[in-house]
N, C-alpha and C positions, 0 to 999 in steps of 0.2 A: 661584677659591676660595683660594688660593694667598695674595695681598694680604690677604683675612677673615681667614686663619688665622692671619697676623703679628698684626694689629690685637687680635685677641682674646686673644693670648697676650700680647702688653703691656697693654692692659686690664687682665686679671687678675693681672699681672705688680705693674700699680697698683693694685689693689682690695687686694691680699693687705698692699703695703708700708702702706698709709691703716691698712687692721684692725688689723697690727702695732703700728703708731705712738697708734691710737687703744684697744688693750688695755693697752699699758704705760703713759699717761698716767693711764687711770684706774686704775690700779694704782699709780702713784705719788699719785694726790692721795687714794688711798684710804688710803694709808697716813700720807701726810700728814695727814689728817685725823684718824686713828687720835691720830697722837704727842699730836697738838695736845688731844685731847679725854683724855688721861691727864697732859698739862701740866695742865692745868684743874685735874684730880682732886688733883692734888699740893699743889697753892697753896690 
């Protein structure tokens, strides 16, 4: 059990880094999206 318990804790080790990587992206193109649809508004 020993071996499982490594494997799983890098697993989640990698699942947690992906989520991080994949909430701050759409947080930026959300925001990006944001600017861009108030540039619009401007012109």
């Amino acid at each position: 059990m020993d071996g499982f318990n490594i494997i799983m804790v890098i697993a989640i080790i990698l699942f947690a880094r992906l989520g991080v990587r994949l909430i701050t992206g759409y947080i930026k193109i959300k925001k990006e999206h944001k600017n861009k649809s108030e540039d619009d508004k401007t012109i």
